[in-house]
Z-matrix of the N, CA and C atoms (Angstrom, degrees):
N
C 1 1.455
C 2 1.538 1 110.61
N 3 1.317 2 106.74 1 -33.94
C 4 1.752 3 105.38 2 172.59
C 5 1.368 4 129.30 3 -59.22
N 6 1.623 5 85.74 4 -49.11
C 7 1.700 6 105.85 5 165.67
C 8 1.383 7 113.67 6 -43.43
N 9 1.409 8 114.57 7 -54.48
C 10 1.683 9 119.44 8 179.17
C 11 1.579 10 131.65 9 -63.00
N 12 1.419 11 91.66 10 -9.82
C 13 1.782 12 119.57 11 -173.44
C 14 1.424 13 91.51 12 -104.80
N 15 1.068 14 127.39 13 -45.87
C 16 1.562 15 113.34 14 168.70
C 17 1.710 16 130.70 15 -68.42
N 18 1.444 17 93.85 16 -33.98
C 19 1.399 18 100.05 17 176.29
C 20 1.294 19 111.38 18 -83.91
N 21 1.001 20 153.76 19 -29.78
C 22 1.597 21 150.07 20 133.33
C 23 1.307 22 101.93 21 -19.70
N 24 1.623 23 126.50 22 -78.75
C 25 1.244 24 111.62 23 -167.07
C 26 1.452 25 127.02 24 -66.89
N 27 0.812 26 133.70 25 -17.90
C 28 1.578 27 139.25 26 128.64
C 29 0.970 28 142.11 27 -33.46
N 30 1.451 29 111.51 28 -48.07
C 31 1.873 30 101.03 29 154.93
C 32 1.832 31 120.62 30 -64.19
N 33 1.922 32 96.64 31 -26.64
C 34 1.442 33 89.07 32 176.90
C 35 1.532 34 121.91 33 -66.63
N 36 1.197 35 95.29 34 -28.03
C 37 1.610 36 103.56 35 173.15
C 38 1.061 37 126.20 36 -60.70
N 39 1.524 38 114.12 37 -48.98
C 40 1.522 39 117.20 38 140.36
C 41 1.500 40 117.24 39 8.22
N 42 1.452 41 89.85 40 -99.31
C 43 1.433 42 122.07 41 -163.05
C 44 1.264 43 100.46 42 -58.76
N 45 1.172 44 142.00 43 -50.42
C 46 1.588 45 141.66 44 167.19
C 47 0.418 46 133.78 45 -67.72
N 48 1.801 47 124.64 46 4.61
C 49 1.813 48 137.21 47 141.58
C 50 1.395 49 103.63 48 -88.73
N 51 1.301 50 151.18 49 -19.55
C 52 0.848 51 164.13 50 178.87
C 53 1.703 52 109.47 51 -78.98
N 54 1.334 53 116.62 52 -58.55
C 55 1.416 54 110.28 53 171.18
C 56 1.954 55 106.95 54 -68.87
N 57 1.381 56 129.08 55 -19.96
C 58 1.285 57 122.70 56 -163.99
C 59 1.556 58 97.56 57 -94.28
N 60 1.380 59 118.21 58 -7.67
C 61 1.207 60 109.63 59 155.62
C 62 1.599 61 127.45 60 -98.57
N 63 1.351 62 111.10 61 -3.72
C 64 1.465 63 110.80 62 -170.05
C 65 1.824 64 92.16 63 -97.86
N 66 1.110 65 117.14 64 -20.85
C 67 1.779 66 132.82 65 166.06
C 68 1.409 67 106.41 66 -45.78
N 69 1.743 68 94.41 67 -66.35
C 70 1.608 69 96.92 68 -161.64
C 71 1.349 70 113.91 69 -79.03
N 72 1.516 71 139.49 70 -21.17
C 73 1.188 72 133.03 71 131.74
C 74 1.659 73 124.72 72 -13.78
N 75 1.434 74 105.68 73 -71.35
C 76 1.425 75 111.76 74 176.88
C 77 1.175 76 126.12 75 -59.75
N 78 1.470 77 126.38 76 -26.75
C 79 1.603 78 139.12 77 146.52
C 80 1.451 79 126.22 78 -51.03
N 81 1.435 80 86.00 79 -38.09
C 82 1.996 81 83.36 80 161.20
C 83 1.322 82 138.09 81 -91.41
N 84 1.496 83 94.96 82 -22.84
C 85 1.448 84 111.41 83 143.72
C 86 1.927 85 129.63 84 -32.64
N 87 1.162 86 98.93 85 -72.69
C 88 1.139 87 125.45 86 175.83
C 89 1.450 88 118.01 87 -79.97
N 90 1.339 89 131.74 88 17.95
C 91 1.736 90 130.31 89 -162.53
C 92 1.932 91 63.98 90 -135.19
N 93 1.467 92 136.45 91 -80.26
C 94 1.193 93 130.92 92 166.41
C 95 1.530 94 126.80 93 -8.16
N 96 1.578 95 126.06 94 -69.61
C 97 0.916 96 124.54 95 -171.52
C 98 1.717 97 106.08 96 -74.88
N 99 1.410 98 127.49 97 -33.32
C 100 1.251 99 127.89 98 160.96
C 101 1.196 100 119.99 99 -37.00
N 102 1.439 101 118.92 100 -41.73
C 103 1.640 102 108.24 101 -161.21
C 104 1.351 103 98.66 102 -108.68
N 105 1.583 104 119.35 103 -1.10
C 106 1.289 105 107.19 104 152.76
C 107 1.506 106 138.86 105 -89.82
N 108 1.614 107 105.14 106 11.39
C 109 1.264 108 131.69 107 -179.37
C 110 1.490 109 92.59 108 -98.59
N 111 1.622 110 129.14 109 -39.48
C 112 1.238 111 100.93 110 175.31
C 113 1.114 112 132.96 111 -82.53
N 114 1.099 113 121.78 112 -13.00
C 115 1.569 114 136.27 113 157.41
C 116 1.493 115 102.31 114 -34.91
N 117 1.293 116 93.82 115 -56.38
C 118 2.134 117 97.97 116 -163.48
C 119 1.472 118 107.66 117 -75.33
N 120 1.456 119 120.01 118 -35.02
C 121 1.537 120 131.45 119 150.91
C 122 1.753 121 101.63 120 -32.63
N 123 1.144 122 101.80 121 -91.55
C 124 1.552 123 111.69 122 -177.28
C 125 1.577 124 116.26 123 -22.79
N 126 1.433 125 98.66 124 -58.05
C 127 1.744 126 101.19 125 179.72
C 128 1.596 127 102.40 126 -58.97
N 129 0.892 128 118.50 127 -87.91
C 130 1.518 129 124.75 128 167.42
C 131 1.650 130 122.35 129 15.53
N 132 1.854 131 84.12 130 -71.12
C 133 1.894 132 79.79 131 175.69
C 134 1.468 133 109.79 132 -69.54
N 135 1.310 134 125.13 133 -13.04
C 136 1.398 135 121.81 134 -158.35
C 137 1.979 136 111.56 135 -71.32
N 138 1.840 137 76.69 136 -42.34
C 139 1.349 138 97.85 137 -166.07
C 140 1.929 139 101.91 138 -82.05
N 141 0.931 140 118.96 139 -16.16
C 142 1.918 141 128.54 140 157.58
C 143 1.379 142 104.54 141 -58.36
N 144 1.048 143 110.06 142 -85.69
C 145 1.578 144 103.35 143 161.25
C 146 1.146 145 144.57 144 -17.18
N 147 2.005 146 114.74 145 -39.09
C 148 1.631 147 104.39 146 170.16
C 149 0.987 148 90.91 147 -90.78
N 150 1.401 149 133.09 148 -30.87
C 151 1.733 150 114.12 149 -164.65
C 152 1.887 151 103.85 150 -76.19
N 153 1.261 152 125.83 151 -29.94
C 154 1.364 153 122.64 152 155.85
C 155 1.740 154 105.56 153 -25.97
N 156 1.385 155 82.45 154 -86.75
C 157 2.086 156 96.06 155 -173.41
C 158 1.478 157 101.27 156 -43.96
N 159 0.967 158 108.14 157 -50.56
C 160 2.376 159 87.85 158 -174.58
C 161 1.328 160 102.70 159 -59.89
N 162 1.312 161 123.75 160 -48.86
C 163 0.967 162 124.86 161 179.20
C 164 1.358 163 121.39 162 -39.00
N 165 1.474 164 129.40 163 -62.09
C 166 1.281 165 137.89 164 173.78
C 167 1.551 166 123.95 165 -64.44
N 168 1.525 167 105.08 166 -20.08
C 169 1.440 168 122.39 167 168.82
C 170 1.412 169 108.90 168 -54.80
N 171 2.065 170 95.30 169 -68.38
C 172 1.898 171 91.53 170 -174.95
C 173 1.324 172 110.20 171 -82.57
N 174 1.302 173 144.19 172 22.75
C 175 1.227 174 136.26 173 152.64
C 176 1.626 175 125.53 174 -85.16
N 177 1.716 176 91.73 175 -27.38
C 178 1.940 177 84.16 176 163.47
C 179 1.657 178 105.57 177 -98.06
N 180 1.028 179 116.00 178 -2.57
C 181 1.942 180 113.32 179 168.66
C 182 1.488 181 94.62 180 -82.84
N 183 1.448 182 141.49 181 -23.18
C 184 1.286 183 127.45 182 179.04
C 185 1.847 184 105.76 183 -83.75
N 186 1.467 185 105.61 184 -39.28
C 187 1.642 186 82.44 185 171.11
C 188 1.040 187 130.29 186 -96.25
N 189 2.082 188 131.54 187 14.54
C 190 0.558 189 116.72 188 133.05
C 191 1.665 190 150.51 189 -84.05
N 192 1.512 191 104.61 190 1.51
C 193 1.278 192 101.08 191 165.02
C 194 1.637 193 120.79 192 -97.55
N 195 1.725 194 96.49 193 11.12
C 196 1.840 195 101.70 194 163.69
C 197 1.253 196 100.32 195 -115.77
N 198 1.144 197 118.77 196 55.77
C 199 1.541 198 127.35 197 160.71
C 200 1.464 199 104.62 198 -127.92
N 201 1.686 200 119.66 199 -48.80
C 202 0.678 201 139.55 200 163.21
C 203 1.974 202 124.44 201 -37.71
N 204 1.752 203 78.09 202 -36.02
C 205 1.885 204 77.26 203 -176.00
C 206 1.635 205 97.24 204 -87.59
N 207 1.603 206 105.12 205 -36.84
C 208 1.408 207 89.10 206 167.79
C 209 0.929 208 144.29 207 -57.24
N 210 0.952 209 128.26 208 -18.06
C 211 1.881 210 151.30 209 170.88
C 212 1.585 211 91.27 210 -54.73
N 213 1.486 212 106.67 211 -68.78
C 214 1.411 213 110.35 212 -158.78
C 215 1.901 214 108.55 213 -69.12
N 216 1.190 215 120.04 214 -19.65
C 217 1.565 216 125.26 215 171.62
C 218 0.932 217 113.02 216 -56.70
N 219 1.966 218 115.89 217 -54.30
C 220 1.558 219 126.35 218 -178.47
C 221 1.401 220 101.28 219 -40.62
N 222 1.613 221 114.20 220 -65.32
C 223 1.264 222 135.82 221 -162.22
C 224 1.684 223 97.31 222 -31.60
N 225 0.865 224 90.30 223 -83.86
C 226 1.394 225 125.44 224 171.86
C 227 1.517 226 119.77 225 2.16
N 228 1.756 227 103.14 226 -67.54
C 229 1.229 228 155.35 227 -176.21
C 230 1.435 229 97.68 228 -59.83
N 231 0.850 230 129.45 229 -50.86
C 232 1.857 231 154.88 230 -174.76
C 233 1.181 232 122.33 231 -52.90
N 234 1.622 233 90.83 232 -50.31
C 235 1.493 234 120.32 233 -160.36
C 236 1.795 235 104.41 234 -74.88
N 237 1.578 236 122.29 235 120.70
C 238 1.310 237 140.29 236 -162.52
C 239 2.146 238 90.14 237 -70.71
N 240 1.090 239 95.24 238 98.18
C 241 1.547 240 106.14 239 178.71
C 242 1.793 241 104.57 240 -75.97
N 243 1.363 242 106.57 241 149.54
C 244 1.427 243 118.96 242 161.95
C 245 1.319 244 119.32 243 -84.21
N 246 1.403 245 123.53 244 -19.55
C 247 1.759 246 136.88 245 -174.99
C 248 1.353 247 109.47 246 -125.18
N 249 0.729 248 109.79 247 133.63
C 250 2.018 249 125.76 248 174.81
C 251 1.378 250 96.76 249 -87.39
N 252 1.753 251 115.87 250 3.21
C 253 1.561 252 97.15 251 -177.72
C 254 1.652 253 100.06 252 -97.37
N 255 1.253 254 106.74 253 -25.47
C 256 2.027 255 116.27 254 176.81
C 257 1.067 256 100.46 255 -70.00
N 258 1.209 257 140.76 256 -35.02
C 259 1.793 258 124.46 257 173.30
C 260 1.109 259 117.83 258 -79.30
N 261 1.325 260 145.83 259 -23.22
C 262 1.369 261 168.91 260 -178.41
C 263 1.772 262 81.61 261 -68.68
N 264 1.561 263 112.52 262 -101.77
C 265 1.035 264 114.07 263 172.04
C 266 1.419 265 129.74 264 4.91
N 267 1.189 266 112.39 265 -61.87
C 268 1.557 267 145.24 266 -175.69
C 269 1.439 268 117.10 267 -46.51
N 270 2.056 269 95.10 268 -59.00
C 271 1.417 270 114.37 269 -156.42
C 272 1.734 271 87.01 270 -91.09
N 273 1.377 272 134.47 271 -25.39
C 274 1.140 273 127.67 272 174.29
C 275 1.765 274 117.54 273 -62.51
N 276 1.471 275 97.22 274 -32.04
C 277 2.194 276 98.18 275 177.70
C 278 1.231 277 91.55 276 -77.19
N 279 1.859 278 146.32 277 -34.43
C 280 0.925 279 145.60 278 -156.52
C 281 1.489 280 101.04 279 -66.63
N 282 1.435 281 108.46 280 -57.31
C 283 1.801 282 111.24 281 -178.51
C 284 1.150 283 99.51 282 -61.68
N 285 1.431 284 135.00 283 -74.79
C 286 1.717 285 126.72 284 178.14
C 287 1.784 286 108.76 285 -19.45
N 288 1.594 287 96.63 286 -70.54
C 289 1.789 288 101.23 287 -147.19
C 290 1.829 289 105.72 288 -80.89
N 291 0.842 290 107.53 289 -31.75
C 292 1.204 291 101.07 290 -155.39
C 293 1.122 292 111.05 291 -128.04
N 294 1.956 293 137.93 292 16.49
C 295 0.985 294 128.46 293 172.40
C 296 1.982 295 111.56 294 -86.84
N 297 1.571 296 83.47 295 -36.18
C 298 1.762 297 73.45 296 174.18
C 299 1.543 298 103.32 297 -122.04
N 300 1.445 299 124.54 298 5.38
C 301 1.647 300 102.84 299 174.66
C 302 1.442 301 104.47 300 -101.15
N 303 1.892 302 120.24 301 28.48
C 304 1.356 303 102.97 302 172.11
C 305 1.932 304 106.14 303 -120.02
N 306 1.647 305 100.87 304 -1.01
C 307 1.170 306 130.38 305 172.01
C 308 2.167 307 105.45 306 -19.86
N 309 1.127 308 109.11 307 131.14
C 310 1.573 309 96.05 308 175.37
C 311 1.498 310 106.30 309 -66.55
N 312 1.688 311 111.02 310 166.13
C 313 1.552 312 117.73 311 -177.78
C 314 1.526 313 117.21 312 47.01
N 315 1.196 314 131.52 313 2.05
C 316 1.792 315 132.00 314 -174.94
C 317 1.761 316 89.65 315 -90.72
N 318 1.677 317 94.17 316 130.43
C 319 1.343 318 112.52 317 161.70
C 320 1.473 319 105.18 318 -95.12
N 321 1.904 320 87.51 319 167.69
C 322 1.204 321 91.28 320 -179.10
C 323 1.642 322 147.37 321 -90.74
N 324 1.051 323 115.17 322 155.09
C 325 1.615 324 118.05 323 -155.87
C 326 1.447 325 106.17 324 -48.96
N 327 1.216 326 109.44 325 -47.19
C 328 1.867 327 141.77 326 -160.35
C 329 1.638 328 99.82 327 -69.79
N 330 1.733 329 120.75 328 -14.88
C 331 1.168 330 133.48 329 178.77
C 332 1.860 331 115.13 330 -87.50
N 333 1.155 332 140.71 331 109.09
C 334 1.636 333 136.01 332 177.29
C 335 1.133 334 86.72 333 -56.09
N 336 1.436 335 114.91 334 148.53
C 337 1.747 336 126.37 335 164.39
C 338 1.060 337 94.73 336 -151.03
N 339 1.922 338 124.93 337 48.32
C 340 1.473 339 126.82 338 176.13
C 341 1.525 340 96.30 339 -79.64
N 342 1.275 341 132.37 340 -41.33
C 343 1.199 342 139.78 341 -162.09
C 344 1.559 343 104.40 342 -110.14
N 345 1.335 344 134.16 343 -0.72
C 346 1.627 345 126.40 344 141.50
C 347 1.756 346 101.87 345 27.35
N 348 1.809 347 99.03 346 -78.73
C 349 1.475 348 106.78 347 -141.50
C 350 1.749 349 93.12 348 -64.55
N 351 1.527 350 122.69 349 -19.78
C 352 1.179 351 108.21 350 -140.95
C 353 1.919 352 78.27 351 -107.34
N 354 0.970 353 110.35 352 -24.50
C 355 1.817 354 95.31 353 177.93
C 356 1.219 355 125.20 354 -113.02
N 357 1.486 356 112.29 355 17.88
C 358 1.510 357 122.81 356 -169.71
C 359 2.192 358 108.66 357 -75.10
N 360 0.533 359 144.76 358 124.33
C 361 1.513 360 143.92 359 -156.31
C 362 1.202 361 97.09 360 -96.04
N 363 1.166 362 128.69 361 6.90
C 364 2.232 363 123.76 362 161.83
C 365 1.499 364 99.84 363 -94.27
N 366 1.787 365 125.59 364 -19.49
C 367 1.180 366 121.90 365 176.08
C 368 1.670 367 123.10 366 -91.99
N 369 1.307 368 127.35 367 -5.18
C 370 0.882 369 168.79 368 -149.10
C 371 2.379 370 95.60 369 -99.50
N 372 1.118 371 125.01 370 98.05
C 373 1.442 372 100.87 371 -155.80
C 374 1.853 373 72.52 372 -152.92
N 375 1.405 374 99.52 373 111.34
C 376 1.854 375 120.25 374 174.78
C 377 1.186 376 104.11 375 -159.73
N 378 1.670 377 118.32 376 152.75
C 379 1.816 378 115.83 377 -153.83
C 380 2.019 379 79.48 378 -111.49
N 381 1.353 380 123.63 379 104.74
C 382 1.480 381 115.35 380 157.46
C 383 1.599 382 129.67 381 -14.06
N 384 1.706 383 100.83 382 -47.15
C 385 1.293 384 101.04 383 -178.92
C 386 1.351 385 129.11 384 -63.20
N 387 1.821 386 124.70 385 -14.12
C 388 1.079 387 123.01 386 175.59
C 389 1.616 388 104.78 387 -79.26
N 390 0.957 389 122.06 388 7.62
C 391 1.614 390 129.63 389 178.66
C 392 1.245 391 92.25 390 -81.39
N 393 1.448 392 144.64 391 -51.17
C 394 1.186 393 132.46 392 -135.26
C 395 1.853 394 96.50 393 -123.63
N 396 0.875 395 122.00 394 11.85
C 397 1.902 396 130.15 395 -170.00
C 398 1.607 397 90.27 396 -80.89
N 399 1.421 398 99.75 397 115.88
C 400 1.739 399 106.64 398 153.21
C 401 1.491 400 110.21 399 -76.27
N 402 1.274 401 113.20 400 128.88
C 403 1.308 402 135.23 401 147.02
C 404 1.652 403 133.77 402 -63.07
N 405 1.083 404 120.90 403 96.05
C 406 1.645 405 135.24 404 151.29
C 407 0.835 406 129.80 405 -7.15
């Protein structure tokens, strides 16, 4: 009967070295595919980030070269015309162009902002420091 109490627990042992290796396989499995998700994490924010910065680049090169046109409209505007048909003209691009695309804080039209919510960088919420955590 001892014999049979031993040999039972021995096959369980077996099997429970047997599952603690088919475990730790699957842990390396999965400790693997994790840190190759953070890699792609990592790139990801990196690449949000430059496209952020261009982004914010040509949006103040866009209002400053519609400041620029505004400058030159005023000018424009000023200027003692020979035709009532060039000011007409004028005050008609004025209502089109420049009543609401010179508006403060308004982006631009020529920009999709269907997805805003999904690329906006205030929605965007990850702690840096897990970037830099050594692993054990």
């Amino acid at each position: 009967r001892i014999a049979q109490c031993f040999e039972a627990t021995r096959q369980r042992c077996c099997h429970l070295e047997q599952d603690g290796r088919r475990v730790r396989e699957q842990l390396a499995r999965v400790e693997a595919e994790r840190a190759a998700l953070e890699v792609k994490l990592k790139h990801a924010r990196n690449q949000v980030e430059v496209e952020m910065s261009k982004r914010h680049r040509a949006e103040a090169e866009l209002e400053k070269q519609e400041r620029k046109l505004q400058l030159v409209f005023e000018t424009l505007m000023r200027e003692p015309w020979g035709s009532g048909e060039q000011c007409s003209v004028l005050s008609a691009l004025a209502g089109r162009r420049f009543a609401a695309s010179l508006a403060p804080g308004r982006r631009s039209s020529a920009v999709d902002e269907s997805c805003q919510s999904l690329l906006s960088h205030s929605d965007i919420s990850y702690d840096r420091t897990e970037d830099d955590v050594v692993r054990s």
